[in-house]
C-alpha positions as CSV (number, residue, x, y, z in Angstrom):
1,X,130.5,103.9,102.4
2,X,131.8,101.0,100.1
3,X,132.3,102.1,96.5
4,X,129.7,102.0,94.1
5,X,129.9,99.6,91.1
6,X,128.4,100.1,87.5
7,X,125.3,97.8,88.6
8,X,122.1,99.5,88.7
9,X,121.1,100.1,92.1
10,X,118.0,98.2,91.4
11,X,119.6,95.1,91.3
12,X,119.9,93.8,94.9
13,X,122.5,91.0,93.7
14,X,124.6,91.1,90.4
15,X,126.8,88.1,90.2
16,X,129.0,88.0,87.2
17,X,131.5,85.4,86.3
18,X,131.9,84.2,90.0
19,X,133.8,81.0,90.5
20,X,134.5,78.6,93.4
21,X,136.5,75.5,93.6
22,X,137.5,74.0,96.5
23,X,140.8,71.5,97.4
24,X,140.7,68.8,95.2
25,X,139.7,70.3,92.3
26,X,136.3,70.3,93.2
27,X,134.5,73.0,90.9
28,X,131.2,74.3,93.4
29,X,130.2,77.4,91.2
30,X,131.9,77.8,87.8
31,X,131.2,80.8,86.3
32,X,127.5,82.1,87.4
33,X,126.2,85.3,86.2
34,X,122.9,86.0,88.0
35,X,120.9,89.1,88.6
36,X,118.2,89.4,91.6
37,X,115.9,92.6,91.2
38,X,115.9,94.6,94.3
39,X,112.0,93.3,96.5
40,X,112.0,89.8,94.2
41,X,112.2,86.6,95.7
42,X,114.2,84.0,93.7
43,X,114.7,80.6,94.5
44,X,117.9,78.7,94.2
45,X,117.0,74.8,93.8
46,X,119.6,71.7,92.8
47,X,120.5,68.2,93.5
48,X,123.0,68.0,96.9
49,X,126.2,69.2,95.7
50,X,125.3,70.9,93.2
51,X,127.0,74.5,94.5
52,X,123.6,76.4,95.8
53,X,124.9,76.9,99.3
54,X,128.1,77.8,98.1
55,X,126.4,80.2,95.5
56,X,124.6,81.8,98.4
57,X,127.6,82.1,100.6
58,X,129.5,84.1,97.7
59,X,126.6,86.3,97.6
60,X,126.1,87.2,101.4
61,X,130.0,87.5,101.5
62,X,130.8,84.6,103.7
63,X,132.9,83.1,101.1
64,X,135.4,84.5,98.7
65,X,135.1,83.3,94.9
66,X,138.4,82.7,93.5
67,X,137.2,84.9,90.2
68,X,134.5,87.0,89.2
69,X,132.7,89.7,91.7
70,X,129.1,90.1,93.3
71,X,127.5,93.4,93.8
72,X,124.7,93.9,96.1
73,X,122.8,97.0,96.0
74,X,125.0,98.3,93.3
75,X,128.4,97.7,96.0
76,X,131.1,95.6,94.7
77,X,131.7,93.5,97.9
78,X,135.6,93.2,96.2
79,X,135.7,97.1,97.4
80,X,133.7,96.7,100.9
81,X,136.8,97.3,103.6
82,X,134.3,96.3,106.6
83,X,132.6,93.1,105.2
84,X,131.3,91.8,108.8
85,X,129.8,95.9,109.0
86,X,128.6,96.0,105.7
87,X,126.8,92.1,105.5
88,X,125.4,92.9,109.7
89,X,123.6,96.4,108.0
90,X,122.2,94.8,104.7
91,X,121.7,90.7,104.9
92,X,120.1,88.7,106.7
93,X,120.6,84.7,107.3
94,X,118.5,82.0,108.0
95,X,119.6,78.4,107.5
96,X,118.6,74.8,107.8
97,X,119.1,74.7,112.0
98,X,118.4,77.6,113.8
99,X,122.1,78.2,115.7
100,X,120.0,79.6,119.2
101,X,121.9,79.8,121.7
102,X,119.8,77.8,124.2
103,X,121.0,79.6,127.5
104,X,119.3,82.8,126.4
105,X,115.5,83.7,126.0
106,X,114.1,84.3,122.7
107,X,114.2,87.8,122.7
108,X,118.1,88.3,124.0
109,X,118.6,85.3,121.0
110,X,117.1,88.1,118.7
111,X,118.8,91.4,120.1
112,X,122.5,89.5,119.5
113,X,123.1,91.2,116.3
114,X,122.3,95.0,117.9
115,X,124.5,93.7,121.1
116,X,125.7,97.8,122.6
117,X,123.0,99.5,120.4
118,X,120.6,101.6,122.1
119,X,116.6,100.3,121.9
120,X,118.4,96.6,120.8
121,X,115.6,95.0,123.3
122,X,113.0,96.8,121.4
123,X,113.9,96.3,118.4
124,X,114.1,92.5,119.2
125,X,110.6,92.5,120.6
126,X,109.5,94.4,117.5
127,X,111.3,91.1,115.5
128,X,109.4,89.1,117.4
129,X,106.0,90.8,117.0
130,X,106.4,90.7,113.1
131,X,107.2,86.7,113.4
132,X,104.1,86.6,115.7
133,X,106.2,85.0,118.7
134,X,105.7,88.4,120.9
135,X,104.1,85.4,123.8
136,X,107.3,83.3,123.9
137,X,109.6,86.6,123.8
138,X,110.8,84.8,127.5
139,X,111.2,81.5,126.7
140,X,114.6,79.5,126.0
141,X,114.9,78.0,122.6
142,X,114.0,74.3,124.7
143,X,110.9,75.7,125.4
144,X,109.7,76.3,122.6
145,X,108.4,74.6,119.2
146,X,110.4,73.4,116.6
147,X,108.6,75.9,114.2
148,X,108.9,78.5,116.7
149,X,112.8,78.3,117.0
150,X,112.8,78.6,112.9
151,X,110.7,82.1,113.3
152,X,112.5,83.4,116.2
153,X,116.2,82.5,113.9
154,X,114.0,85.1,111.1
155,X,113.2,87.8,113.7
156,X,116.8,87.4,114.9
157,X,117.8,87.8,110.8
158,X,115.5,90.5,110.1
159,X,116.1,92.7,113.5
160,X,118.6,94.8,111.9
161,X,116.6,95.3,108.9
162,X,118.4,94.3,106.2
163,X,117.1,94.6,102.5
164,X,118.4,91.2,101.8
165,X,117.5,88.0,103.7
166,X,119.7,84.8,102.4
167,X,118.0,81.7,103.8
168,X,119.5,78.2,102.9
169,X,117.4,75.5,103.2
170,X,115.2,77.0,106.2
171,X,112.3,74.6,105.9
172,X,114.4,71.3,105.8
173,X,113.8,70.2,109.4
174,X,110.1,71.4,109.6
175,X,106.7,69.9,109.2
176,X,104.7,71.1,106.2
177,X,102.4,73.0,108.3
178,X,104.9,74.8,109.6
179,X,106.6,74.6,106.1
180,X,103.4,76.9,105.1
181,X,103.7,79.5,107.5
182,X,107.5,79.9,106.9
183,X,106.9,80.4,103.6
184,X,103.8,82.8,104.3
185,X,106.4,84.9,106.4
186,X,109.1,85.5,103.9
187,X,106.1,86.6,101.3
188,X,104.7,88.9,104.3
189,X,108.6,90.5,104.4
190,X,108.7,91.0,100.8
191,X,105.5,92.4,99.9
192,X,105.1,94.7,103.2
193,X,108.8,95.8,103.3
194,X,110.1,95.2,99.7
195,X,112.7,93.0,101.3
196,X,114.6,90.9,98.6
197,X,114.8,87.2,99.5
198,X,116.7,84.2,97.8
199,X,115.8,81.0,99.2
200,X,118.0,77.5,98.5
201,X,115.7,74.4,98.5
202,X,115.6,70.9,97.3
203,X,111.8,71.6,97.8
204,X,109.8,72.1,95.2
205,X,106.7,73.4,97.1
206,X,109.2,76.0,98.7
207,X,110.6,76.8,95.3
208,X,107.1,77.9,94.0
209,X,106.4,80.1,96.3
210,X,108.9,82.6,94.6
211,X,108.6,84.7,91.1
212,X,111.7,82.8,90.0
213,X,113.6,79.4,90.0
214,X,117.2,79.5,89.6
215,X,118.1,75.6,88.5
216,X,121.5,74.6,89.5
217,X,123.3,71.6,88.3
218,X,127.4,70.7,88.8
219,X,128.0,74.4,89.8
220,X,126.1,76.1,87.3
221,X,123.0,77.9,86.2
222,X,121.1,74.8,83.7
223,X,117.7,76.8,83.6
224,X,116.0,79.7,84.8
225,X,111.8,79.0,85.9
226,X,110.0,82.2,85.6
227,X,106.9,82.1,87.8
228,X,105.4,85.7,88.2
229,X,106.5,88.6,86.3
């Protein structure tokens, strides 16, 4: 079990004085502090380079800030010994392409993260029933819709049933149709199972559709939007 920090437990991501800067002196995040309620879905929206992506990476452990720490359920990931364990059994990722490996059927795409668990083809078929895509559970990712790849990438994120899906960008190469039902997903996930999301966009229609926008600008927080309370 990864030590407990001094966050509140109902805070699904405390960042506090978190920093990033890259070769060349580039400066992605510079000192964020940020706060996520655990079953709230914030939005993260800025100009390209403006250090959301690289926010969201610090938070779902894939980077390493050079200062400052980032809790997530009350665990300081500085203390987490198994961070590939620990980020498998509480986040989930969904990003701008969907990363399917186009050999494999939809439902073996989904049951990759529970590879050696018992009940993983289940589970995956389970995935793929909340995404409503239990009638192309066969298909390979060719075969399939553009849309549909994007909601077979969410069952495949949401199969190990994390309480935090991280999802950067993940209507960027849809249609807005599909845009809508995306978006009408990640509200079903967090309403039905209090899962805590944080979407990046440049979007502002995707940005609405959560209680609150985080503005970034030049690696930094300029505003925060509150929507719903």
């Amino acid at each position: 079990m990864p030590p407990m920090s001094d966050v509140p437990t109902s805070l699904a991501v405390h960042a506090k004085g978190l920093s990033k800067t890259y070769p060349g002196d580039v400066n992605a995040v510079r000192n964020v502090e940020l706060s996520v309620r655990a079953g709230e879905m914030v939005a993260i929206t800025g100009k390209s380079g403006s250090g959301k992506s690289t926010l969201l990476n610090l938070i779902g452990s894939l980077d390493r800030p050079d200062s400052g720490s980032v809790s997530v359920f009350g665990r300081d990931l500085r203390g987490v010994r198994n961070v590939p364990k620990f980020r498998l059994e509480e986040i989930g990722f969904v990003f701008q392409l969907h990363y399917l490996l186009p050999h494999l059927t939809l439902i073996d795409n989904v049951a990759l993260p529970l590879f050696g668990k018992a009940g993983a083809q289940e589970r995956a078929a389970e995935a793929l029933k909340d995404v409503g895509l239990e009638h192309r559970a066969r298909h390979v990712p060719g075969k399939v819709s553009g849309g549909e790849r994007q909601r077979a990438a969410i069952a495949r994120a949401i199969v190990n049933r994390p309480r935090l899906l991280l999802a950067d960008e993940p209507t960027g190469n849809v249609d807005s149709e599909t845009e809508r039902q995306l978006l009408d997903l990640f509200q079903k996930l967090q309403k039905e199972r209090g899962m805590t999301i944080v979407i990046v966009t440049h979007e502002r229609s995707v940005a609405q559709r959560a209680g609150r926008i985080v503005h970034f600008q030049d690696g930094g927080i300029e505003r925060i939007e509150i929507l719903k309370t």
